[in-house]
C-alpha positions as CSV (number, residue, x, y, z in Angstrom):
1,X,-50.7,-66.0,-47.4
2,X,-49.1,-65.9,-44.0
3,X,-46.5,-63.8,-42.8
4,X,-44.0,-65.0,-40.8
5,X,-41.7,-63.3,-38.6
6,X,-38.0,-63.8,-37.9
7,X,-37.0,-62.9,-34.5
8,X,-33.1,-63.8,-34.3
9,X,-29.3,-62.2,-33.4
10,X,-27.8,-60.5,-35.7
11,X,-24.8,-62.7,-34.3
12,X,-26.7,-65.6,-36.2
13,X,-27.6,-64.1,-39.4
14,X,-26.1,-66.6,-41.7
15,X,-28.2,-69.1,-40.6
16,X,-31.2,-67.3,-40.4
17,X,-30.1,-65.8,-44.7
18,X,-29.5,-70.1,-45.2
19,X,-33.2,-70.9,-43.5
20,X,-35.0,-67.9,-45.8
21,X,-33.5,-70.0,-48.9
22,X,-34.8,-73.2,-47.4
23,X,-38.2,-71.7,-47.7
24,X,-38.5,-70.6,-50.7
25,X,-40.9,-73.2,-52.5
26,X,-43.6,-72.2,-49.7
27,X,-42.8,-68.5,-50.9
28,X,-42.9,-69.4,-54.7
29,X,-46.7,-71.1,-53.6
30,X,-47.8,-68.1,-52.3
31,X,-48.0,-70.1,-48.7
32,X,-46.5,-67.9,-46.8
33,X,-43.9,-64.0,-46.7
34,X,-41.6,-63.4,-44.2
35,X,-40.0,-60.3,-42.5
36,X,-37.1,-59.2,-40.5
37,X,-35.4,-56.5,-39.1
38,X,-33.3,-55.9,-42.0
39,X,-36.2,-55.0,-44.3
40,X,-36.5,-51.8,-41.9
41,X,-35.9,-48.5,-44.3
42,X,-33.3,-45.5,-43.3
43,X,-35.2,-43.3,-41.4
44,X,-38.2,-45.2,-39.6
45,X,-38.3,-46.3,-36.4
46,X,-37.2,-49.4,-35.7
47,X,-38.6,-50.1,-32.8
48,X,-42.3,-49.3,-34.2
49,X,-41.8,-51.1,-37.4
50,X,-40.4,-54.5,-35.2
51,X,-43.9,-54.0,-33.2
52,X,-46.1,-53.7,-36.3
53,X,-44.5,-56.4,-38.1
54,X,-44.4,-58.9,-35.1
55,X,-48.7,-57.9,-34.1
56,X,-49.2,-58.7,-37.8
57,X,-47.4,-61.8,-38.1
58,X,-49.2,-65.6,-38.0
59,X,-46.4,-67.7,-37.1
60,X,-43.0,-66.4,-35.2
61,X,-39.8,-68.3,-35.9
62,X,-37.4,-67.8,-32.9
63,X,-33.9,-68.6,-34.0
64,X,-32.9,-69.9,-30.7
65,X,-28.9,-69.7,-29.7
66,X,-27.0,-68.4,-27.0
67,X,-26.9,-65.4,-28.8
68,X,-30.4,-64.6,-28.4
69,X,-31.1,-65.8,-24.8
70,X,-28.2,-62.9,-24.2
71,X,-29.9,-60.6,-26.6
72,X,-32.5,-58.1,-24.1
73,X,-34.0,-57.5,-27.4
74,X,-34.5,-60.5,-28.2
75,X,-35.8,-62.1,-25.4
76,X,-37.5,-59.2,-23.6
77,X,-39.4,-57.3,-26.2
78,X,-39.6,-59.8,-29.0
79,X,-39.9,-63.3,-27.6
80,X,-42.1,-62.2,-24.2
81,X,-44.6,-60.4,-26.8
82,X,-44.5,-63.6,-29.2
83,X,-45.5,-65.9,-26.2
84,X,-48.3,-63.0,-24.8
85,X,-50.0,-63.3,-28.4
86,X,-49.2,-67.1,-28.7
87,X,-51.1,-68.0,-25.4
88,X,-54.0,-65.4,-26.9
89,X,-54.0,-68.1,-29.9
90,X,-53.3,-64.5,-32.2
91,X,-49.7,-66.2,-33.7
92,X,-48.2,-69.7,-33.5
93,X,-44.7,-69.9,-32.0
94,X,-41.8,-72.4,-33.5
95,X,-38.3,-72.1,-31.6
96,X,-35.6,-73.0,-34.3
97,X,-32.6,-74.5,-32.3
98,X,-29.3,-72.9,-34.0
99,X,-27.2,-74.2,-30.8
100,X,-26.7,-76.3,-27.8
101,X,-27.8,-73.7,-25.4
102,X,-30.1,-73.8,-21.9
103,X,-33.0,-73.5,-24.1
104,X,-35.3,-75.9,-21.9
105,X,-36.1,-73.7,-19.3
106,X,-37.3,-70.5,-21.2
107,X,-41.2,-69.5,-21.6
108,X,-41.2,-71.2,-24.9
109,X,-39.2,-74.3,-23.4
110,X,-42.3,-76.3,-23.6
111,X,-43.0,-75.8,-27.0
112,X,-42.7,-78.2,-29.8
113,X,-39.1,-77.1,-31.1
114,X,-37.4,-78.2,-34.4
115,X,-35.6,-79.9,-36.0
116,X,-36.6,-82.9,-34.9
117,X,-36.1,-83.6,-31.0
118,X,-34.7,-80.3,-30.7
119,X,-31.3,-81.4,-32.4
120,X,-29.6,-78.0,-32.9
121,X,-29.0,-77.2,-36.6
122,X,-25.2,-76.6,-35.9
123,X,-25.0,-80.5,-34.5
124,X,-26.3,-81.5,-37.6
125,X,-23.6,-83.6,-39.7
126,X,-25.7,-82.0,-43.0
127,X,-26.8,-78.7,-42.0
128,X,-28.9,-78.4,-45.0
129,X,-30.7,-81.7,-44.1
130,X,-32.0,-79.5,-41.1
131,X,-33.1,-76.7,-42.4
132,X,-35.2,-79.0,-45.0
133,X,-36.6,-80.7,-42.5
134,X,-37.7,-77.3,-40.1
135,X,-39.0,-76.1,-43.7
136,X,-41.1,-79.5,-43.7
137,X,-41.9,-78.2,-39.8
138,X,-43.4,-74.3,-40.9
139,X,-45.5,-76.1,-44.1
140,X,-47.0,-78.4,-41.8
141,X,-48.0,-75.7,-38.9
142,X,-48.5,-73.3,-42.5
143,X,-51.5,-75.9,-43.5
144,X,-53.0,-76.0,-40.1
145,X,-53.3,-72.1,-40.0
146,X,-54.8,-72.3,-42.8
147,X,-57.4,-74.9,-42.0
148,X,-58.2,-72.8,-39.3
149,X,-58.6,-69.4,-41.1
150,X,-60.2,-70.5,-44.0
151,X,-63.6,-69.9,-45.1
152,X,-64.4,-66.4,-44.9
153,X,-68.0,-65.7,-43.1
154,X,-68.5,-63.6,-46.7
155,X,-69.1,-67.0,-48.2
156,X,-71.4,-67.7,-45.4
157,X,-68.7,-70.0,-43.4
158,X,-67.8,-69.7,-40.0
159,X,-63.8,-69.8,-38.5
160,X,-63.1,-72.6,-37.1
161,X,-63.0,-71.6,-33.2
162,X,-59.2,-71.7,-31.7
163,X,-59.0,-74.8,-29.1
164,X,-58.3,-73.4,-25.5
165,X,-55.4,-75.2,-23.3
166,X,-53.2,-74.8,-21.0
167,X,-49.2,-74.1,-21.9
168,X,-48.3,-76.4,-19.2
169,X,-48.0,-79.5,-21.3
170,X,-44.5,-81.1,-20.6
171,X,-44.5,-84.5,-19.5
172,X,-41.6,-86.3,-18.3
173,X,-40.7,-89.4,-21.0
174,X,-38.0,-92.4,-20.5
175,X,-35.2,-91.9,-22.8
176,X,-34.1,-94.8,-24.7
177,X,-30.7,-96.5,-24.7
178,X,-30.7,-95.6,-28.5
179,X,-31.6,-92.2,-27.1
180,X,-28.5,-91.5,-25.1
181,X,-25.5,-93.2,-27.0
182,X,-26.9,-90.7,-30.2
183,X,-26.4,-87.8,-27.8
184,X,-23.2,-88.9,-26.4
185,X,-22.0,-89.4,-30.1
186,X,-23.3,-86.1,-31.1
187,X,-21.7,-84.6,-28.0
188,X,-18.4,-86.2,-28.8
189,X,-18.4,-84.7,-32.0
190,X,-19.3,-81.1,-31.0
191,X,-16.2,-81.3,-29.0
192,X,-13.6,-82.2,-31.6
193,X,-15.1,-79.5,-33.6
194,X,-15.2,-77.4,-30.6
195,X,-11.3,-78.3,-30.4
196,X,-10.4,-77.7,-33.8
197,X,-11.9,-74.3,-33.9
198,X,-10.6,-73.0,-30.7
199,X,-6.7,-74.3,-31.9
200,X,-7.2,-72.7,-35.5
201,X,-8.4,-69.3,-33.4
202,X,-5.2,-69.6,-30.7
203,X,-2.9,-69.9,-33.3
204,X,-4.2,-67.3,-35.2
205,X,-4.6,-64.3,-32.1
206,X,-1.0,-65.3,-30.9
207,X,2.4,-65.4,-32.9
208,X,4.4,-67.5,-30.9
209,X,2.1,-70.3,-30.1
210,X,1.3,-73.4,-32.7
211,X,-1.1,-76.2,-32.6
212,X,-1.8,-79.7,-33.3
213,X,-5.1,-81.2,-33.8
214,X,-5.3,-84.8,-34.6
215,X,-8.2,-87.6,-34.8
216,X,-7.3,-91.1,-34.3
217,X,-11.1,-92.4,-35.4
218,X,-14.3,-91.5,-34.9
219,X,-13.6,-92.1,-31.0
220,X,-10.9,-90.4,-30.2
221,X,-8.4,-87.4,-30.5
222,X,-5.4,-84.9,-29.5
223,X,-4.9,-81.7,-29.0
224,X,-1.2,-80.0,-28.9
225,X,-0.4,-76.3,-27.7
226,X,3.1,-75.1,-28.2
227,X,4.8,-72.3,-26.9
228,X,7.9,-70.8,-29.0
229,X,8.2,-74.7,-30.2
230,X,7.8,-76.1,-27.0
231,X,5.0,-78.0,-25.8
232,X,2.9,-76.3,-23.4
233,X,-0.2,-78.5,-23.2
234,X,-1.6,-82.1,-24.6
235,X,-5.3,-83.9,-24.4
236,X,-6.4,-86.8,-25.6
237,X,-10.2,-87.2,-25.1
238,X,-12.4,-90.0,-26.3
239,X,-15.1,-92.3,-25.3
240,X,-16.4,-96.0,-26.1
241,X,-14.1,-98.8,-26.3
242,X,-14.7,-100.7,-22.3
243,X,-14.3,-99.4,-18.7
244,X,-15.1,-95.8,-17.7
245,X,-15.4,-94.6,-21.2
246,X,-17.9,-97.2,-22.3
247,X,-20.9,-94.5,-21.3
248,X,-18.9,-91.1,-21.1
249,X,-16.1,-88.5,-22.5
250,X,-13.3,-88.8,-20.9
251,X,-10.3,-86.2,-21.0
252,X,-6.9,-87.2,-20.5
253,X,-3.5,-84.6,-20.2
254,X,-1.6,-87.7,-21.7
255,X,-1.7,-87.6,-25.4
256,X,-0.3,-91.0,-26.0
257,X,-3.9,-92.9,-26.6
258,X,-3.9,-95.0,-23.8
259,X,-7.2,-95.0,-22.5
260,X,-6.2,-96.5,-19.1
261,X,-5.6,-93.0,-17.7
262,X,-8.3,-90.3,-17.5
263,X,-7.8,-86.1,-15.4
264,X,-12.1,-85.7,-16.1
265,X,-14.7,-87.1,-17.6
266,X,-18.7,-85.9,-18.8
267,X,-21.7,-88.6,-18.6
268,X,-25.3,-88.5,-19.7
269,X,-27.6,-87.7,-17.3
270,X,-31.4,-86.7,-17.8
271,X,-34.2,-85.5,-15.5
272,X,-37.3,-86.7,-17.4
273,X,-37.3,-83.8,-19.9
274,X,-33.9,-83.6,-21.7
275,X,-30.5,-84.9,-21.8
276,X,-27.7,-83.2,-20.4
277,X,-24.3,-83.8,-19.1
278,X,-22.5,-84.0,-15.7
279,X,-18.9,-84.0,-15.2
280,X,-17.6,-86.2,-12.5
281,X,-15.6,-83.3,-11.0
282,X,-11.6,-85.0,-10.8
283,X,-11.0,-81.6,-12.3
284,X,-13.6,-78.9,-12.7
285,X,-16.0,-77.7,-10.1
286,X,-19.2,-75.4,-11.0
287,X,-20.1,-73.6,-8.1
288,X,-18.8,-76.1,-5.6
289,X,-21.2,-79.1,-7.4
290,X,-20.0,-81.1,-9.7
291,X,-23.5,-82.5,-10.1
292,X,-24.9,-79.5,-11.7
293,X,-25.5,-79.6,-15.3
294,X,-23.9,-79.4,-18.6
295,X,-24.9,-78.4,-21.8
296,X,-22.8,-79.9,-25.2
297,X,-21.5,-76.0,-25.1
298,X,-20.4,-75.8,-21.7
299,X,-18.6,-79.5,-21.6
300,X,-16.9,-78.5,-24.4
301,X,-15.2,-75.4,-22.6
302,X,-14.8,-76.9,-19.8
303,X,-12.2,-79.8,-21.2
304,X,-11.1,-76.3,-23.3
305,X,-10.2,-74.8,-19.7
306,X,-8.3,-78.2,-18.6
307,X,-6.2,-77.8,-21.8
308,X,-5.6,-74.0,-21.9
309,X,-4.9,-73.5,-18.0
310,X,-1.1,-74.7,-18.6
311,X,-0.6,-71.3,-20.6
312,X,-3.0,-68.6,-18.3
């Protein structure tokens, strides 16, 4: 059986609770156990029993968010150690992608991520058809554990020998048309989530403002902020449909759906490893450069910012 090892924020804990249930056929086969910090007993010392538990582990789920890029924990002691004893061959490493985050450029940014393409779980329409398929992911790196520590040299066998290489194996790829429009779609939809939750949130932290949040299709939607009844702030944002917003987001601070007028606007961009977004900078300026780049997270805020700034 092989022990597995959940190295996560305790801001995401509901996802990692919702994985645990995903894997419980390969527990109910005797395939593999798992720990976590929360198994830890009153009275021990946490950070001895986190050591033991990770040294002991075969395979390391890191449940990658922004959470736990923030998390010193996280990345310092738990993730730097998991990649030391990865690159020894001693544990195989999966990062689990909760959310859109600047994952890429980590230690363990060159490692085979799931679910598939590196889709975060959050992005998925059914989350549950994501953590089935990163359950599908462990079985499959489960078996060839396995394969590799079976036959114990008491039955006269020998281990099979771990397979030296290199961690530098990224290699830049051609993303396909398909490619992009899925991730502009996906993006698209991030935001009007993104939107809806941040109006439900204002409304609720301030008495005397009220929101609207409207979709028009799967395109294309408004946002309202009103002030004691008066309106403080409009968007419309939406993309396809001709012109500019054939390949882009665009945001406009005319919520009449006319898509003849645009303040901003994000568009795919890539540099041979992943997609990302730039903004084209009418409006919003990251350190004087509006080429640098944009996760799905950070163009969300940033037509967020355009909307709220009315009212700050």
């Amino acid at each position: 059986m092989l022990k597995l090892f959940f190295s996560y924020s305790h801001k995401d804990e509901e996802y990692r609770n919702e994985l645990e249930n995903h894997l419980a056929m390969l527990k109910r086969q005797g395939v593999i156990s798992s720990w976590y910090d929360r198994r830890i007993t009153a009275g021990s010392n946490i950070g001895n029993e986190i050591s033991t538990n990770l040294e002991s582990s075969s395979i390391v789920l890191l449940l990658v968010s922004s959470n736990f890029l923030a998390s010193d924990y996280c990345y310092e002691k738990e993730m730097e150690r998991a990649m030391q004893l990865h690159e020894e061959g001693k544990v195989v490493v999966i990062p689990i992608i909760l959310h859109p985050c600047d994952w890429h450029s980590a230690p363990f940014g060159a490692l085979l991520a799931t679910p598939k393409d590196g889709k975060p779980v959050s992005m998925h329409a059914n989350q549950h058809e994501a953590f089935a398929n990163i359950a599908k992911d462990i079985r499959t790196a489960s078996g060839s554990l396995n394969i590799q520590q079976t036959t114990k040299i008491s039955h006269g066998e020998v281990s099979a020998p771990s397979r030296e290489r290199s961690s530098n194996l990224r290699v830049k790829k051609n993303f396909s048309d398909n490619e992009r429009d899925q991730f502009l779609e996906d993006t698209y939809e991030y935001i009007a989530r993104y939107f809806e939750g941040s109006l439900a949130e204002l409304e609720e932290r301030n008495s005397h403002i009220s929101c609207k949040f409207k979709r028009f299709d799967h395109t294309s939607f408004t946002a309202y902020i009103y002030a004691d009844g008066q309106r403080s702030s409009e968007c419309y944002i939406f993309h396809g449909g001709g012109g500019f917003s054939q390949d882009s987001i665009c945001y406009s601070s005319q919520a009449d759906g006319r898509r003849n007028t645009m303040n901003e606007s994000i568009s795919i961009a890539d540099d041979g490893y992943t997609l990302f977004l730039r903004p084209m900078g009418m409006q919003y300026h990251m350190s004087g450069n509006n080429k640098d780049a944009l996760t799905q997270e950070g163009a969300a805020e940033m037509f967020w910012n355009i909307l709220i700034s009315p009212l700050q």
